[in-house]
C-alpha positions as CSV (number, residue, x, y, z in Angstrom):
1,X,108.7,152.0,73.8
2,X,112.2,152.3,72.3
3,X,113.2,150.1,69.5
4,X,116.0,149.0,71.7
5,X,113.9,147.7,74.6
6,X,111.7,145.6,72.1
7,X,114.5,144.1,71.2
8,X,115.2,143.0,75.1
9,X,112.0,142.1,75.6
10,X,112.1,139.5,72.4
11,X,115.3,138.5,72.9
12,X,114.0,137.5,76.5
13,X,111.5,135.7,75.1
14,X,113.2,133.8,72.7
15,X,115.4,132.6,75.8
16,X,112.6,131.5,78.0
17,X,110.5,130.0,74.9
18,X,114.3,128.1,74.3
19,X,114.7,126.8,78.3
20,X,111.0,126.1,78.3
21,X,110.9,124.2,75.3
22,X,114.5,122.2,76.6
23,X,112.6,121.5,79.9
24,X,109.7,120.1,78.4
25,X,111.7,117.4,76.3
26,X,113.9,116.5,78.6
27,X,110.7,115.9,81.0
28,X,109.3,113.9,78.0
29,X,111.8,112.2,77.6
30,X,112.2,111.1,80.9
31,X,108.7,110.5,81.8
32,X,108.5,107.9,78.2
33,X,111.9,106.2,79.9
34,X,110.6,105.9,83.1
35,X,107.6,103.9,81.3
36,X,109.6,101.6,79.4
37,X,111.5,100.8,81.9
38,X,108.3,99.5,84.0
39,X,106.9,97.6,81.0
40,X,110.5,96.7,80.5
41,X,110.5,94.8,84.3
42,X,106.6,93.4,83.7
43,X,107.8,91.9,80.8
44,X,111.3,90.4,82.1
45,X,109.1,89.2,85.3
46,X,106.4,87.7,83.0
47,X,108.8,86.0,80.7
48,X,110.7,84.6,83.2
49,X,107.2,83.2,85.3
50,X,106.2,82.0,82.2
51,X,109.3,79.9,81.6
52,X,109.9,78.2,84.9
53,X,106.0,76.9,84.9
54,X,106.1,75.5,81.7
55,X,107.0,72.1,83.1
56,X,103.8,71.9,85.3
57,X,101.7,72.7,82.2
58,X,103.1,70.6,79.7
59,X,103.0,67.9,83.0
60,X,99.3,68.5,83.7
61,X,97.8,70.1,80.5
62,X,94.2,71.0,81.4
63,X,93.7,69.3,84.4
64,X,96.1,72.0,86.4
65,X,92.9,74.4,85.7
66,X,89.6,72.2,85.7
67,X,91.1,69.7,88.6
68,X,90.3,70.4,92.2
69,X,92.7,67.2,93.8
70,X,96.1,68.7,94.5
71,X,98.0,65.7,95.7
72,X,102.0,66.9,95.3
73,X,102.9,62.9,96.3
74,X,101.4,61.7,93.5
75,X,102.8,64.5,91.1
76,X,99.1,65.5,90.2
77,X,98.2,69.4,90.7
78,X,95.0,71.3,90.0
79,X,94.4,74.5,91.2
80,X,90.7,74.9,90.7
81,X,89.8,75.1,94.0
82,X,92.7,77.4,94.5
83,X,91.4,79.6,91.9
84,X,87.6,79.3,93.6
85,X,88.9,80.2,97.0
86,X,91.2,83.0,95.8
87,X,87.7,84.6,94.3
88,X,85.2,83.9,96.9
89,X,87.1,85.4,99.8
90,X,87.9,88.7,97.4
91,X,84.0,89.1,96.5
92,X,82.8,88.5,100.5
93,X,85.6,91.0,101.4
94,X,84.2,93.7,99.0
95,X,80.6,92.7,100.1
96,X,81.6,94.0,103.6
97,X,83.8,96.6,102.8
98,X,82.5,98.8,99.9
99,X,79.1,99.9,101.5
100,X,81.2,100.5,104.8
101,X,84.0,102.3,102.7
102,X,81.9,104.8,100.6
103,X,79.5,105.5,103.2
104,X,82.8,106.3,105.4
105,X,84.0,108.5,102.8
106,X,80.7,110.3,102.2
107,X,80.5,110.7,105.4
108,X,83.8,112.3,106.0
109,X,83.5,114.4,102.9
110,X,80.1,116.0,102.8
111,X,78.4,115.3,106.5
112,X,81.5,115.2,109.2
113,X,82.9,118.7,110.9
114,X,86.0,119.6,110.1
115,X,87.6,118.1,113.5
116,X,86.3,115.3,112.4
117,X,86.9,114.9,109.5
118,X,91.0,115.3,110.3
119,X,90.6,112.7,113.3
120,X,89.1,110.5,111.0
121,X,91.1,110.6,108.2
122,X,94.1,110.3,110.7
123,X,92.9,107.1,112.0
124,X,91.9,105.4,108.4
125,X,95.4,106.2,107.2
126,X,97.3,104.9,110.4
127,X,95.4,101.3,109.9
128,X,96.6,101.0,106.2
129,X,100.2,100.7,107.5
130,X,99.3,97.9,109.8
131,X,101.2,95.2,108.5
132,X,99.1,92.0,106.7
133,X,100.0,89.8,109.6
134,X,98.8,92.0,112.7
135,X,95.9,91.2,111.0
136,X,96.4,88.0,110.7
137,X,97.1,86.8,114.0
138,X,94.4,88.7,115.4
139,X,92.3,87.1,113.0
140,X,93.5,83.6,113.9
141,X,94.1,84.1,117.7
142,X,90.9,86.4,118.5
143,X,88.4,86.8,116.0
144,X,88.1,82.8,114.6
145,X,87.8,81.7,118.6
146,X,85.1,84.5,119.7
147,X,82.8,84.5,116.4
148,X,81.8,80.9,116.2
149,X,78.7,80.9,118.4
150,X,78.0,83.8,115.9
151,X,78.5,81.1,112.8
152,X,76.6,78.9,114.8
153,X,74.1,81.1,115.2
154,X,73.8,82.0,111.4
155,X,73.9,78.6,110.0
156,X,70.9,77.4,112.7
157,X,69.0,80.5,111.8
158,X,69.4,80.1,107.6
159,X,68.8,76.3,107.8
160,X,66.5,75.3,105.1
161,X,66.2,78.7,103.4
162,X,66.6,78.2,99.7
163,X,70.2,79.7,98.9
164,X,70.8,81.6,102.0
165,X,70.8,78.1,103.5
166,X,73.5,77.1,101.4
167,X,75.7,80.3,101.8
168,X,75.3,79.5,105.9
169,X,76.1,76.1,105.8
170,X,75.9,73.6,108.5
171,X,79.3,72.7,110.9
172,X,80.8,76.5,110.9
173,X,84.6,76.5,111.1
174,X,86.2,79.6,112.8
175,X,89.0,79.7,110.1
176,X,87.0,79.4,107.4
177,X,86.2,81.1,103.9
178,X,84.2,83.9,105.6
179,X,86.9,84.8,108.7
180,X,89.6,85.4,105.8
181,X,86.8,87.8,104.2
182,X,86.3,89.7,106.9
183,X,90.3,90.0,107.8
184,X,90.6,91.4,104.1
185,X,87.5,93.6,104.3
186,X,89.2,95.4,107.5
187,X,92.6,95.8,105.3
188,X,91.2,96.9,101.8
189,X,88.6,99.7,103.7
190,X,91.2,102.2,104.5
191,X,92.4,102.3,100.7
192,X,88.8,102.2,99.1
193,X,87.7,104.7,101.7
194,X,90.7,107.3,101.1
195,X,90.6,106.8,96.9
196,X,86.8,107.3,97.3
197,X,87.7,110.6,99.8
198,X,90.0,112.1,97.3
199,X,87.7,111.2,94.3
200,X,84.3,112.4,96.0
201,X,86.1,116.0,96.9
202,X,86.6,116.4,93.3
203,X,83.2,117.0,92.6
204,X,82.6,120.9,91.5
205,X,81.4,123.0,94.5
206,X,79.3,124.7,92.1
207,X,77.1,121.5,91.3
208,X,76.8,120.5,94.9
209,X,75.0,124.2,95.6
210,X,72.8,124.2,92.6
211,X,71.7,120.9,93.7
212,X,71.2,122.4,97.3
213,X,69.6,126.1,95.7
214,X,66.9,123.3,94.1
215,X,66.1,122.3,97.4
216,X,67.2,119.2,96.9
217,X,68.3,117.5,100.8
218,X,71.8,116.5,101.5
219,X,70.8,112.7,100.2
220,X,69.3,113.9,97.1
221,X,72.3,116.2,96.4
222,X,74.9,113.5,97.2
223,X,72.7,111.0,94.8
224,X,72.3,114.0,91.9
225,X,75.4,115.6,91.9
226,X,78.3,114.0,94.1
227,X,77.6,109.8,93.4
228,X,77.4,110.8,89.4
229,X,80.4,112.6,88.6
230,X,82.2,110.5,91.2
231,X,81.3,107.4,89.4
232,X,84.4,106.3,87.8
233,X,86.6,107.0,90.7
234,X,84.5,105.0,92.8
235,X,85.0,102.1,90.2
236,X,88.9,102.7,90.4
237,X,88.7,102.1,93.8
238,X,86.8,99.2,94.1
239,X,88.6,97.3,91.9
240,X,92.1,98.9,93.6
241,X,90.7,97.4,97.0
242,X,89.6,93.7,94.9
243,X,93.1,93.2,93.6
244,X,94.3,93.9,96.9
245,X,91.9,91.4,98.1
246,X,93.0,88.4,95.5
247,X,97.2,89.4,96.3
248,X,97.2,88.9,99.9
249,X,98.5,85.9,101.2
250,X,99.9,86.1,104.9
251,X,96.9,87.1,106.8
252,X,94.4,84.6,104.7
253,X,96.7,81.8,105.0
254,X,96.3,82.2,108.6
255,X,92.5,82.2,108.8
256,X,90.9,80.4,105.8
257,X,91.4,76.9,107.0
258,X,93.9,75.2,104.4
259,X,91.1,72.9,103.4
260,X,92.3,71.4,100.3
261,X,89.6,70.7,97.4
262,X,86.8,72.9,99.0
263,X,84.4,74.6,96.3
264,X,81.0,75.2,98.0
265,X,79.1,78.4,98.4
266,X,79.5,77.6,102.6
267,X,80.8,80.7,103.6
268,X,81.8,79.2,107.0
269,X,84.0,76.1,105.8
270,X,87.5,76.0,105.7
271,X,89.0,76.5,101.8
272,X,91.9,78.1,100.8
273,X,93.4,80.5,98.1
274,X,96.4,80.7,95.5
275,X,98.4,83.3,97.6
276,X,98.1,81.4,100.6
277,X,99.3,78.3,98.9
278,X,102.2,79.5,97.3
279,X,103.3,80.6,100.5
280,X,102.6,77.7,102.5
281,X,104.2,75.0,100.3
282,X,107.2,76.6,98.4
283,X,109.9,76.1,101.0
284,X,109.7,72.6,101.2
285,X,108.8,72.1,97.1
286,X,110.5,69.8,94.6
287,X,111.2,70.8,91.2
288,X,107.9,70.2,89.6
289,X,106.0,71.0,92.9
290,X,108.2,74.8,92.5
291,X,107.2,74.9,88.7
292,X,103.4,74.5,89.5
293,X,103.6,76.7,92.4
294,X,104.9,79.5,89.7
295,X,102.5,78.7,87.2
296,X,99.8,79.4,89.9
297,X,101.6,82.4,90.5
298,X,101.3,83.4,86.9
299,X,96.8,82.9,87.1
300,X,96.9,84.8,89.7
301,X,98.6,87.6,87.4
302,X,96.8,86.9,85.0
303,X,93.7,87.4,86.7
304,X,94.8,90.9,88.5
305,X,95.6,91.7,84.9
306,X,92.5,91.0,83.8
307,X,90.5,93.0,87.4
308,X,92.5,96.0,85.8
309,X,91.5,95.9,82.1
310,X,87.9,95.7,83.4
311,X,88.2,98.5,86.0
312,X,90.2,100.8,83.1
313,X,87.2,99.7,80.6
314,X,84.5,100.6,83.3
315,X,86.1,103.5,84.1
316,X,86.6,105.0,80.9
317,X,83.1,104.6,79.8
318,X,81.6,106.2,83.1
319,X,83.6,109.2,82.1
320,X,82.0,109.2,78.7
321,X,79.0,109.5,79.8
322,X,79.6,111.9,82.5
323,X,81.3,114.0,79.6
324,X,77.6,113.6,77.5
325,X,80.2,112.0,74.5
């Protein structure tokens, strides 16, 4: 090779090392702004929460967490039960939903033919646009009407059983605690099942056959090879479809009952939830009603927060140990 195509050739690559290495800072740079400018709103929303509830705190102290009597006429809010119903409605949501998600996605991933498999994915994807209060109405108009005599049914059937006749309570409501779980369930399934889809296909083709060349069955592969290194995901998902679960507000508020002061493991009385409130009572709020509102707002943050930094920690430590470190 002549001396003066060396040249060329590092010339050339002194000019793509110099664009590359431009490229790569200015992405860096961008990517690090685009992130302080999202902590930069979290914090400017937080602050600014924080500041317009700090009347209902220093009003209530204590009380606006440990109190369950929310009685605006009398200036005297605890959110307790709030707080209680907010919860309990997420967890029987993600009691229905997460065995019907994964095993959706499972089956979708590693048992479904192709066709399938499209038609499938198709459909799961088209009902996570439905909007919150399709569900909602059908929830209050159809499903709380028709599944009473199944309530009914339940609560006869459990009465007397230690616990179980507790969770099944006597004089079934068909807005109740369990009715809003069920309208969540059906709207936090299609995200669960499509994270877990997307997570599960991640799983090395080369593990899934060893497992198979073992003569392990479909089941025992799925449990060895896919379910392990799928772990974390599944985690991420989960607590994706919870938080969805505690945020939404339209659709519970039309099928949990509005029961104010309700904590009781009934699954078929009539509670209610933070969301729900917020949106039920702002428009016609005073200014202390407004700031207590907010501050509720703010637990509610705070606990979505909190679903997150548990989901990150659980997830981090699966990976750990999928990684042997």
């Amino acid at each position: 090779m002549s001396s003066a195509n060396s040249t060329d050739i590092a010339t050339l690559e002194r000019g793509l090392h110099a664009s590359g290495g431009s490229a790569d800072r200015a992405f860096r740079s961008t990517a690090y702004l685009a992130g302080g400018l999202v902590l930069l709103v979290l914090g400017l929303v937080t602050y600014t929460m924080v500041n317009r509830s700090t009347d209902a705190w220093s009003h209530m102290g204590l009380d606006f967490f440990t109190s369950r009597t929310w009685n605006p006429p009398e200036q005297f809010y605890g959110i307790l039960s709030y707080v209680f119903g907010t919860v309990y409605t997420a967890c029987i949501a993600l009691a229905i939903s997460v065995p019907l998600s994964l095993g959706i996605a499972l089956f979708i991933t590693q048992v479904a033919p192709r066709w399938l498999q499209r038609t499938m994915t198709y459909v799961i994807d088209l009902l996570a646009v439905v909007p919150s209060v399709v569900f909602g109405l059908w929830g209050v108009l159809v499903l709380s009407v028709h599944i009473k005599g199944f309530y009914k049914w339940m609560s006869s059937t459990f009465d007397g059983v230690p616990v179980l006749g507790s969770v099944f309570g006597p004089n079934p409501q068909g807005r109740s605690f369990f009715t809003a779980g069920i309208i969540l369930a059906v709207m936090i399934t299609p995200i669960i099942v499509s994270l877990s889809r997307e997570v599960i296909q991640t799983t090395p083709q080369n593990e899934k056959e060893a497992a198979l060349a073992l003569g392990a069955t479909r089941w025992e592969m799925i449990r060895g090879a896919v379910l392990p290194h799928s772990k974390g995901g599944l985690v991420g998902a989960v607590m994706l479809g919870l938080g969805r679960a505690m945020g939404e507000t339209i659709a519970v508020a039309l099928v949990i009952g509005s029961a104010t002061g309700r904590i009781g493991l009934n699954v078929f009385a009539g509670g209610n939830s933070m969301p729900a409130v917020i949106t039920a009572e702002w428009g016609e709020a005073d200014a202390l009603k407004k700031s207590a509102l907010i501050a509720m707002a703010v637990t509610l943050f705070v606990m979505t927060i909190l679903v997150n930094v548990i989901a990150t920690t659980v997830v981090n430590r699966s990976m750990k140990k999928t990684r042997g470190v």
